[in-house]
MDAnalysis code that builds the backbone (N, CA, C; Angstrom):
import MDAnalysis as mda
import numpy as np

u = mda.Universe.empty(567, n_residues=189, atom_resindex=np.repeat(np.arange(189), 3), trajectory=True)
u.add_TopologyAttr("name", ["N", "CA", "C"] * 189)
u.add_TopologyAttr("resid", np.arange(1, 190))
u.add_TopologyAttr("resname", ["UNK", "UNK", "UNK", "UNK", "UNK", "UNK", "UNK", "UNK", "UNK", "UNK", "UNK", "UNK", "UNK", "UNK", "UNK", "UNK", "UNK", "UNK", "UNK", "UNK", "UNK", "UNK", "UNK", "UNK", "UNK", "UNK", "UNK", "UNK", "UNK", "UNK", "UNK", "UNK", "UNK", "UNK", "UNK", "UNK", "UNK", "UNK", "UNK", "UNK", "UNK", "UNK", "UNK", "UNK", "UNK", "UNK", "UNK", "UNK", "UNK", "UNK", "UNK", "UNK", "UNK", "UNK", "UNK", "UNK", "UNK", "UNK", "UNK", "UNK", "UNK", "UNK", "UNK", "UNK", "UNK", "UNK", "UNK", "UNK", "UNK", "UNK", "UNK", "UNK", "UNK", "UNK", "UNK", "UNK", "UNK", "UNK", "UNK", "UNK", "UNK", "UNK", "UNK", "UNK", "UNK", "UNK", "UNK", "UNK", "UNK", "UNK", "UNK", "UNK", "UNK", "UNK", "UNK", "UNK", "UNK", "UNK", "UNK", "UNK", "UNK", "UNK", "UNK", "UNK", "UNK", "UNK", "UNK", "UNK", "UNK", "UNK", "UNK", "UNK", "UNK", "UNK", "UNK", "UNK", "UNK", "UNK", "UNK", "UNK", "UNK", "UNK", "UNK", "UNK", "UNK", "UNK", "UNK", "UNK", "UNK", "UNK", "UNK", "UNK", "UNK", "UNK", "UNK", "UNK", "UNK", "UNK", "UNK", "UNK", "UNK", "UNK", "UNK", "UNK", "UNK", "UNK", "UNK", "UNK", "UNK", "UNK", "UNK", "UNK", "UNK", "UNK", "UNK", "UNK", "UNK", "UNK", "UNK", "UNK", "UNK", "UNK", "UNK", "UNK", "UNK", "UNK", "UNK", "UNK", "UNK", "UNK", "UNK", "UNK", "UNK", "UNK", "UNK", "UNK", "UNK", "UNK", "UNK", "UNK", "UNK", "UNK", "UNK", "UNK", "UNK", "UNK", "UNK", "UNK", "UNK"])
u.atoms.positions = np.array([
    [-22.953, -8.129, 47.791],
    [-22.307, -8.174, 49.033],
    [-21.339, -7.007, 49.195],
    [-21.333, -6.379, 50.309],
    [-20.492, -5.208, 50.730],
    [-19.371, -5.569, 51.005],
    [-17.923, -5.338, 50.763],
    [-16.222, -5.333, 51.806],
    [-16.462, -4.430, 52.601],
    [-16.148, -4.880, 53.568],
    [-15.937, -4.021, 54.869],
    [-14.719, -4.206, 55.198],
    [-13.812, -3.594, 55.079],
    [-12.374, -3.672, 56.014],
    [-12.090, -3.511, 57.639],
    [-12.231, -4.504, 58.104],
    [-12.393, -4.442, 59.559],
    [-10.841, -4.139, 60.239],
    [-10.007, -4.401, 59.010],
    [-8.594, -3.856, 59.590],
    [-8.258, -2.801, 59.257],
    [-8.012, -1.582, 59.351],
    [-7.351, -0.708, 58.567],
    [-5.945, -0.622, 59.494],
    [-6.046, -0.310, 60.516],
    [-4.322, -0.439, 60.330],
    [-3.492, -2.018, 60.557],
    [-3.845, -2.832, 60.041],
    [-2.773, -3.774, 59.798],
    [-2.377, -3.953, 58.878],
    [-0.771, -3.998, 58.791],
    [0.280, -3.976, 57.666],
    [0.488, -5.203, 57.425],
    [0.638, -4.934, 55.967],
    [0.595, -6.067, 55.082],
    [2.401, -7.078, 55.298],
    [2.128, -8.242, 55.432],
    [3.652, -8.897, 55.312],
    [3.797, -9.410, 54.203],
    [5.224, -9.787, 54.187],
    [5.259, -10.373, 52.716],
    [6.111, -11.712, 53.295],
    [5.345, -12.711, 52.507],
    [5.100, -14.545, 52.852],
    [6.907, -14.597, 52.119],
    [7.625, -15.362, 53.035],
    [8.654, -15.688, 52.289],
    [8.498, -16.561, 50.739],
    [7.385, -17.388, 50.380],
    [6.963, -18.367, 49.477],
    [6.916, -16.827, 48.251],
    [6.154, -15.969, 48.374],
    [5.873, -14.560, 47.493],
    [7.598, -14.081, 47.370],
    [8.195, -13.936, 48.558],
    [9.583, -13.258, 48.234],
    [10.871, -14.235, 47.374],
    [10.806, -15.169, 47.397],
    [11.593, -16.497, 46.981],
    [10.751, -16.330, 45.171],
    [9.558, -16.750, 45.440],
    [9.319, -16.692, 43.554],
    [9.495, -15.029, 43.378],
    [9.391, -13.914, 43.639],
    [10.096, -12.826, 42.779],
    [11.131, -12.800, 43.109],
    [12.442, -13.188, 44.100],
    [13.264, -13.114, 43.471],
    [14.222, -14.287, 42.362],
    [13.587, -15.367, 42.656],
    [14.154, -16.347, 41.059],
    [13.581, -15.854, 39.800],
    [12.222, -15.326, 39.560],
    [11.958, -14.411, 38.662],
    [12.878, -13.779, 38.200],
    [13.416, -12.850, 38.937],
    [14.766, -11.777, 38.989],
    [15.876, -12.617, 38.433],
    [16.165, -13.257, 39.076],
    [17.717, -14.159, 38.623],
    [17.448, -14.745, 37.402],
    [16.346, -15.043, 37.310],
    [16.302, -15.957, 35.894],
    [15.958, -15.024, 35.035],
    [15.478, -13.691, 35.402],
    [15.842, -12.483, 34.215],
    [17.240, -12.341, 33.989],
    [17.788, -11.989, 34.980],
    [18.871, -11.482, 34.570],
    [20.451, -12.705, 33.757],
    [19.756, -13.554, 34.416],
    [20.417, -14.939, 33.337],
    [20.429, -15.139, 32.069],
    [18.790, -14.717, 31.473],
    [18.593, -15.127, 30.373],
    [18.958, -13.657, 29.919],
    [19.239, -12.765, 30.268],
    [19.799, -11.183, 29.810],
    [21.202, -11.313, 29.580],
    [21.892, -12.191, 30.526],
    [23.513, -12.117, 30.015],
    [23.349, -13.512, 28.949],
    [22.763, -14.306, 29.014],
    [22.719, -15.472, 28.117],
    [22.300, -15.031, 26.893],
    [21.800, -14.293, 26.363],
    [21.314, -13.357, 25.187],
    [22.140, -12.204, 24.621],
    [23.035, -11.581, 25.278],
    [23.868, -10.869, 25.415],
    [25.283, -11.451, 24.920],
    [25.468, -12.348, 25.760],
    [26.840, -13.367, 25.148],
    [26.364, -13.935, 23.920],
    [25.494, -14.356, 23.715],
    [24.805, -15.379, 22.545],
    [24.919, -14.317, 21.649],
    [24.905, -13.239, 20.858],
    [24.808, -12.046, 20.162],
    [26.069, -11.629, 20.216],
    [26.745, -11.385, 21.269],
    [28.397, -11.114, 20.613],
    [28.860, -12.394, 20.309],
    [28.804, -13.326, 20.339],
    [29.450, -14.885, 19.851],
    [28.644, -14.413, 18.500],
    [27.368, -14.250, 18.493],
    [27.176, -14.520, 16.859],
    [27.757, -13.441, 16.086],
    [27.869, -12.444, 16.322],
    [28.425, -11.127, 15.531],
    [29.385, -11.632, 15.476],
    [30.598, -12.004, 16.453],
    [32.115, -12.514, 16.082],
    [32.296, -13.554, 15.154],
    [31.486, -14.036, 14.639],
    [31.438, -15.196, 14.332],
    [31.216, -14.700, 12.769],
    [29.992, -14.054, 12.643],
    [29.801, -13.991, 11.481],
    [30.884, -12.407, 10.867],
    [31.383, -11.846, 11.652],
    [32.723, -10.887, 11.340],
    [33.953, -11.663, 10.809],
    [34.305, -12.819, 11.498],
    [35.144, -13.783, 11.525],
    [34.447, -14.445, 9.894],
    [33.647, -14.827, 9.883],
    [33.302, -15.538, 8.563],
    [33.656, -14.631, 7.096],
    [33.081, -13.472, 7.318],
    [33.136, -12.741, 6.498],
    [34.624, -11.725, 5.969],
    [35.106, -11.563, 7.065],
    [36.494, -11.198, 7.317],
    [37.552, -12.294, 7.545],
    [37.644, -13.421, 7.245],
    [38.572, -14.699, 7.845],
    [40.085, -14.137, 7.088],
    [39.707, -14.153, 5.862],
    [40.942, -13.600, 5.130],
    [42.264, -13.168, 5.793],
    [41.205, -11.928, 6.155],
    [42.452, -10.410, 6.949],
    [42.581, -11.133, 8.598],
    [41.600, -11.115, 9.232],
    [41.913, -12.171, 10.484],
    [42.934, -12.575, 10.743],
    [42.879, -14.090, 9.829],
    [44.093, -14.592, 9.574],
    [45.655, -14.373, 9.223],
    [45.536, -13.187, 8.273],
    [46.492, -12.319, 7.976],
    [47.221, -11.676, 8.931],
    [46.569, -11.241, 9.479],
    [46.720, -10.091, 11.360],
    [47.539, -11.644, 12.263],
    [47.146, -12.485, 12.019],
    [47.664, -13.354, 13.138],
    [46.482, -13.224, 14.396],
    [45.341, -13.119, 14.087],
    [44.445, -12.473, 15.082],
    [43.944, -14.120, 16.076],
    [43.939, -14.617, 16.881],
    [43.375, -15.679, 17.363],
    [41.960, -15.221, 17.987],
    [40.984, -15.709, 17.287],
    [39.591, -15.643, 17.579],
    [39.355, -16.702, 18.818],
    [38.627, -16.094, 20.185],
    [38.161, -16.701, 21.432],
    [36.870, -16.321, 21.652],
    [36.301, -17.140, 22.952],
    [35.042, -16.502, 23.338],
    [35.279, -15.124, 23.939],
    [36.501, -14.797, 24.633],
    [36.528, -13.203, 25.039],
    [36.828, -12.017, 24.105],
    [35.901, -11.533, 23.826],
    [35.691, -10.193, 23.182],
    [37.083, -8.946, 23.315],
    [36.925, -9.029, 24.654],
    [37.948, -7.748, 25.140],
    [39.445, -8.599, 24.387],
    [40.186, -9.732, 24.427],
    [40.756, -10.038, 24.431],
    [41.186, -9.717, 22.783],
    [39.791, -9.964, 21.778],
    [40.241, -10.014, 20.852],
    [40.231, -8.407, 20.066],
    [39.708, -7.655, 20.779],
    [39.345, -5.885, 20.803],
    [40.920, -5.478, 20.772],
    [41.375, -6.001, 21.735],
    [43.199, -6.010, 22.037],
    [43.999, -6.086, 21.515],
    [44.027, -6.972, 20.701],
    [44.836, -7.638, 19.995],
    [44.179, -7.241, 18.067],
    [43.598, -6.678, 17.901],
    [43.075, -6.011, 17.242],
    [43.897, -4.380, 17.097],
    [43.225, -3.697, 18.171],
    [44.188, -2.718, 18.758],
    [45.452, -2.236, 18.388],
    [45.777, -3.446, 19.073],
    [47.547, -3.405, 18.845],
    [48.444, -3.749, 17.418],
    [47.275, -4.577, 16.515],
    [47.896, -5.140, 15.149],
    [47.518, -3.477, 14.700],
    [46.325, -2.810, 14.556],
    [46.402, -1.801, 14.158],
    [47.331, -0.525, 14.054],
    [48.040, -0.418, 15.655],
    [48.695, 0.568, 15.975],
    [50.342, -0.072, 15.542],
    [50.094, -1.363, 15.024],
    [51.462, -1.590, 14.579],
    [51.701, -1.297, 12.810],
    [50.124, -1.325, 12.365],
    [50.417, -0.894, 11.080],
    [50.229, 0.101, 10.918],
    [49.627, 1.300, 11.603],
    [49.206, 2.534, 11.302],
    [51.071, 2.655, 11.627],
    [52.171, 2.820, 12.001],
    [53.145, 2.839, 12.677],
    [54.036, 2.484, 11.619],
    [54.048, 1.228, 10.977],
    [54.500, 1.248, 9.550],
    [53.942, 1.536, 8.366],
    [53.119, 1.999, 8.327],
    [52.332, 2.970, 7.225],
    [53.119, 4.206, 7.288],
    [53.396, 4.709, 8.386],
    [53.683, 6.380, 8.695],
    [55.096, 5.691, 8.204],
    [55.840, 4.768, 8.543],
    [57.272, 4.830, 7.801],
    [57.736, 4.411, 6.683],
    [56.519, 4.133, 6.218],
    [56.846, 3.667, 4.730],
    [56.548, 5.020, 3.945],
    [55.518, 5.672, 4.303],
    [54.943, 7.382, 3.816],
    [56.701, 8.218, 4.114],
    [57.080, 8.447, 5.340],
    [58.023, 8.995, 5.113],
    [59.329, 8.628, 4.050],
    [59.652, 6.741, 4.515],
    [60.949, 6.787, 3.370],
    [60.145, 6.956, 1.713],
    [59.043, 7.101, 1.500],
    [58.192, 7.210, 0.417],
    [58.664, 9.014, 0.051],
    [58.516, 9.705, 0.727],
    [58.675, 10.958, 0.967],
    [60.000, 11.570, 0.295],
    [60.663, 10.808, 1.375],
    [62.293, 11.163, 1.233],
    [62.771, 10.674, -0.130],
    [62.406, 9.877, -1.146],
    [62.872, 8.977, -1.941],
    [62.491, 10.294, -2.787],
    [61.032, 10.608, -2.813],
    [60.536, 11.746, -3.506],
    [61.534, 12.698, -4.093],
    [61.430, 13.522, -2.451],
    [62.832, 14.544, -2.592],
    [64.098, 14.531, -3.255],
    [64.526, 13.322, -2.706],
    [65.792, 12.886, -3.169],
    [65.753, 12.832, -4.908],
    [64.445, 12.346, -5.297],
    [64.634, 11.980, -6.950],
    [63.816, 13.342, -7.787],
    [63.233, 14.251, -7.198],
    [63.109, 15.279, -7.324],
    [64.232, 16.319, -7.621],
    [65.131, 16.276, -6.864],
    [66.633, 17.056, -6.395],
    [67.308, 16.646, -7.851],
    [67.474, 15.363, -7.794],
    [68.354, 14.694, -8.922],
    [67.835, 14.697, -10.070],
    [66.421, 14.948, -10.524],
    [65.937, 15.153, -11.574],
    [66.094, 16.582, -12.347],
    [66.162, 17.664, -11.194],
    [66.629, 18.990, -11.311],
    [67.806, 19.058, -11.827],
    [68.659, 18.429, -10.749],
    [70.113, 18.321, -11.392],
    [70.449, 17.622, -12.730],
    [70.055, 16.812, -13.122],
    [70.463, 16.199, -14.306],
    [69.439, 17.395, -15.344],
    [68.870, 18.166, -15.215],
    [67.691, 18.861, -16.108],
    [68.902, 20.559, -16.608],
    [69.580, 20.518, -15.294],
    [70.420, 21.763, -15.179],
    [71.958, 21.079, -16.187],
    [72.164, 19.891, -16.150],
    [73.249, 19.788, -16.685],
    [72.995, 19.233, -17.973],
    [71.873, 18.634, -18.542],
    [71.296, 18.069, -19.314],
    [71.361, 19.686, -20.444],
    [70.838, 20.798, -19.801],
    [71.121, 22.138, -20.357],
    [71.944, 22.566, -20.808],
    [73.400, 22.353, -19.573],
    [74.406, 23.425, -20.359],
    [74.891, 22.364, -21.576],
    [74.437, 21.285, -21.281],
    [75.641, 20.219, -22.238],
    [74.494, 20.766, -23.696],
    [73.700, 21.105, -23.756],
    [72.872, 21.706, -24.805],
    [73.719, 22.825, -25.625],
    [73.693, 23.379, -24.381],
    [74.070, 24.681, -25.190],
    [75.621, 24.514, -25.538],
    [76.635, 23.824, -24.550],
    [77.919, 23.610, -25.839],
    [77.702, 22.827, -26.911],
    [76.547, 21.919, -27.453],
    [76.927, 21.510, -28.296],
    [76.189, 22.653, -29.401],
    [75.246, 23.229, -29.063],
    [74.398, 24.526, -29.986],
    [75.173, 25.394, -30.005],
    [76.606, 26.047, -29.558],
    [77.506, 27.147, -28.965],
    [78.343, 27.223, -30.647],
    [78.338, 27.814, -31.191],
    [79.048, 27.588, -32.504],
    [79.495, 28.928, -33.054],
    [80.905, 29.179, -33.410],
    [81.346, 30.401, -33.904],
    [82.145, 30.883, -32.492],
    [81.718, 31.444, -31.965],
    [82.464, 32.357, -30.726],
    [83.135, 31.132, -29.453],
    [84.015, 31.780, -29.034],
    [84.576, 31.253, -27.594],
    [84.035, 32.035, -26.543],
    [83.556, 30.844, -25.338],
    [83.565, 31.293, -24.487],
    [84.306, 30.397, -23.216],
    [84.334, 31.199, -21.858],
    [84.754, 31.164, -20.914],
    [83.798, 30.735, -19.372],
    [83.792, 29.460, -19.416],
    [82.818, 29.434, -18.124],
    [83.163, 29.914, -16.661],
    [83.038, 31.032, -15.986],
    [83.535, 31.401, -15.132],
    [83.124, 31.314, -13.598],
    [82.125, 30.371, -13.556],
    [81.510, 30.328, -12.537],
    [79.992, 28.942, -12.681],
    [79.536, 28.499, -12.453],
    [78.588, 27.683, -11.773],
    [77.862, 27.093, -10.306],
    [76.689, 27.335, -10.051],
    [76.540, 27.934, -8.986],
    [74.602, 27.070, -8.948],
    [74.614, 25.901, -8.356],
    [73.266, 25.292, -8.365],
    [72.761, 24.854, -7.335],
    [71.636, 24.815, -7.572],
    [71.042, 24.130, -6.083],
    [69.813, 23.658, -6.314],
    [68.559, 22.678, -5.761],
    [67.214, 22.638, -5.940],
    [66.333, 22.948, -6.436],
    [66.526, 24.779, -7.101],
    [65.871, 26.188, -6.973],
    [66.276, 26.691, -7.753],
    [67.741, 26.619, -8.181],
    [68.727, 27.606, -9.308],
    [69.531, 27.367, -9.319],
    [69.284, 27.219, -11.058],
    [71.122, 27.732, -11.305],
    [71.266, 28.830, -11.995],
    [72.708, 28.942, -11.465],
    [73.248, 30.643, -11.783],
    [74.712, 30.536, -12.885],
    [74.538, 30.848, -14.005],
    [75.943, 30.740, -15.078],
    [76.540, 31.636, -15.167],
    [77.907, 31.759, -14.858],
    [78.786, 33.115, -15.125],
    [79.537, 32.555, -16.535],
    [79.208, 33.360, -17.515],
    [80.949, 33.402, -18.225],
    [81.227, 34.530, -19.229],
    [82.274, 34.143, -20.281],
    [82.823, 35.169, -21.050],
    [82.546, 34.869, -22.468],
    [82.317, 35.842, -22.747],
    [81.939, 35.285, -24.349],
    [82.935, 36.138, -25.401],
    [83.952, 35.545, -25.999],
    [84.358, 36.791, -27.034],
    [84.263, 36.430, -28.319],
    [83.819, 36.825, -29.155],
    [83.280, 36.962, -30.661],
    [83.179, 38.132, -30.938],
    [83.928, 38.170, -32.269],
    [83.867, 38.953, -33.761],
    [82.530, 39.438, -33.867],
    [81.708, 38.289, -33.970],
    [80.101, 38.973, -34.879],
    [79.411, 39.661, -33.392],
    [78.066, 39.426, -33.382],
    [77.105, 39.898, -32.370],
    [77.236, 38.757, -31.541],
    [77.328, 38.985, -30.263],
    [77.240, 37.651, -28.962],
    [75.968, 37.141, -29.047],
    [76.296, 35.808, -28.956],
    [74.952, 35.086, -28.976],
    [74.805, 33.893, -28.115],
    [74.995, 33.979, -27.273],
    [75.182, 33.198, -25.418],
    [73.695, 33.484, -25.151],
    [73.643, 34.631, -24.625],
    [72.220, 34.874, -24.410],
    [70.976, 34.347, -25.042],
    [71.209, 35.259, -26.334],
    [69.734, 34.627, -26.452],
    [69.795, 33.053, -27.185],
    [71.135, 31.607, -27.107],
    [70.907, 30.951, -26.740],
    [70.267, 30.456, -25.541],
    [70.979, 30.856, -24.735],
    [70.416, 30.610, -22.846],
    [68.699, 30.640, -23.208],
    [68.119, 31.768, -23.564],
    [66.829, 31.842, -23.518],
    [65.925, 31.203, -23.703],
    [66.481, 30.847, -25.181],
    [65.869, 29.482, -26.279],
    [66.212, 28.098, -25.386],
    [67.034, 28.017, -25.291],
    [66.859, 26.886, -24.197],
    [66.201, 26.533, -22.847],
    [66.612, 27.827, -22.173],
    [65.371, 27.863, -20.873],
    [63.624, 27.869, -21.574],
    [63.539, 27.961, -22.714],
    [62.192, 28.180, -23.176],
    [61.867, 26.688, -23.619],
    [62.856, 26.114, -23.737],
    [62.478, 24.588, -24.225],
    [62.422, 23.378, -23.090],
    [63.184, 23.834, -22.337],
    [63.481, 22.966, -20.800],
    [62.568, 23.163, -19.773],
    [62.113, 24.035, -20.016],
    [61.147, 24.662, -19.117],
    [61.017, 25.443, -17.758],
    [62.196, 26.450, -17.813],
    [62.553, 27.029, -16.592],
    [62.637, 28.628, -17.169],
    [62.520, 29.269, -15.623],
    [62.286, 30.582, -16.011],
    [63.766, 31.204, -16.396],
    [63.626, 31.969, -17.131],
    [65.234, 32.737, -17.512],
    [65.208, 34.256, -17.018],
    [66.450, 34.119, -16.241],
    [66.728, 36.080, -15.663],
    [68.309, 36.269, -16.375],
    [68.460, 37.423, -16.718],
    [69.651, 37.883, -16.699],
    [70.352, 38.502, -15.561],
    [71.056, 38.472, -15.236],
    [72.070, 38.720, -14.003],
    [73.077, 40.028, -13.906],
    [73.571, 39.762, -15.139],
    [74.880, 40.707, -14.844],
    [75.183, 41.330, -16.960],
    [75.101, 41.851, -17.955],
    [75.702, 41.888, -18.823],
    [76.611, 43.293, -19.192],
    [77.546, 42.915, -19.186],
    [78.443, 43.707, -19.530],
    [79.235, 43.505, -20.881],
    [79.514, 44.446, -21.822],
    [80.334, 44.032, -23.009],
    [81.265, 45.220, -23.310],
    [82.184, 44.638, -23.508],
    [83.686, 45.623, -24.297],
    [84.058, 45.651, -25.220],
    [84.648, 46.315, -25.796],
    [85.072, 46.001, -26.995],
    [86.872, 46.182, -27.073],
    [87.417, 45.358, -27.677],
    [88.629, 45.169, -27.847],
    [89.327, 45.080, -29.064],
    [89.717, 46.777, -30.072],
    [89.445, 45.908, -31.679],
    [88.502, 45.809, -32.148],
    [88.240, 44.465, -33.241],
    [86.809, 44.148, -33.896],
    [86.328, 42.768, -32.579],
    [86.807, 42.080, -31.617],
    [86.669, 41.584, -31.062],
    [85.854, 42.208, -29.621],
    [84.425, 41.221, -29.414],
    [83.483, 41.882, -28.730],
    [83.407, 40.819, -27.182],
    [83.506, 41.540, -26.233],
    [84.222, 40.364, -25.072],
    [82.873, 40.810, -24.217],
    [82.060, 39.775, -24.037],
    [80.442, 39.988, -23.105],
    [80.903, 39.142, -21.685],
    [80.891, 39.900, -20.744],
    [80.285, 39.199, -19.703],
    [78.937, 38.739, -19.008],
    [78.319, 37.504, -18.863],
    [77.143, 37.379, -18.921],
    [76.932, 36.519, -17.761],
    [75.986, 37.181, -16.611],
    [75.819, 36.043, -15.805],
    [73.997, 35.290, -15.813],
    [73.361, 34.713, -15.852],
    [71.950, 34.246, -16.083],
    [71.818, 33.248, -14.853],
    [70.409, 33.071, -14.697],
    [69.859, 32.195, -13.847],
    [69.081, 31.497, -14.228],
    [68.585, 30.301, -14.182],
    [67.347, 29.327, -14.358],
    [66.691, 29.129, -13.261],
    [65.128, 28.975, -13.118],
    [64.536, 28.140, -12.227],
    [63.826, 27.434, -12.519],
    [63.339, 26.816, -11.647],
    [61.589, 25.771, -12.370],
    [60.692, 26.833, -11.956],
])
């Protein structure tokens, strides 16, 4: 049997009964799209929450069905510890410095008290002291009979303490058999 189209130009309508079932089709797609959608972030939260309850709990975090809510509050516990992290790093810091400084210092005095008690035979004259973080700087006078020996104490000691040794200033006179050195030195780390 042949089709013959005896209409060609009549346009096709569309039956409200055809427009009503595609569009509940439609709605009931897009239903079961957010119903699948919610159903999948409830289960991810859930099983994040299971697995993480610990810290959760810890945070003070209150777990809901709204996501954004708990993204938030998340958020904000974070930016409150990243916030005391950074101030515990700094007074962490400063404590550093501070016991750094004072470790120097007690290392510089821990020294000279060395060398008066190693200082034997000659008098000397401390004429100056002069420290900081970085250096210290010793002025004094040394007078002895035999050969002065300030110095290359100082040395032996900066070689044991562990700081670099410079000489500064030496000058010596003689007065008599009595030999009068002026000596100024520096230490650093």
């Amino acid at each position: 049997m042949l089709k013959v189209n005896l209409y060609q130009r009549k346009v096709r309508k569309l039956k409200l009964q055809t427009f009503l079932i595609l569009f509940l089709s439609l709605v009931i797609a897009g239903f079961s799209l957010n119903y699948l959608f919610s159903t999948y972030l409830y289960l991810t939260l859930s099983s994040t929450v299971k697995r993480d309850f610990p810290v959760v709990t810890r945070l003070g975090i209150t777990i809901s069905g709204d996501v954004s809510k708990v993204a938030n509050q998340v958020k904000t516990k974070t930016l409150q510890l990243n916030k005391e992290n950074q101030k515990l790093q700094n007074l962490l810091k400063n404590a550093k410095s501070f016991l750094d400084s004072e470790m120097t210092e007690h290392d510089y005095f821990a020294l000279l008290s060395e060398f008066g008690n190693r200082f034997a035979g000659s008098l000397y004259v401390l004429k100056t002291m002069n420290y900081s973080p970085s250096e210290l700087v010793v002025s004094l006078w040394e007078i002895a009979e035999a050969q002065p020996q300030a110095e290359e104490l100082f040395r032996k000691l900066a070689e044991e303490h562990g700081f670099v040794f410079t000489r500064n200033v030496y000058n010596q006179y003689s007065l008599g058999k009595l030999k009068i050195v002026e000596l100024s030195v520096s230490f650093k780390r």
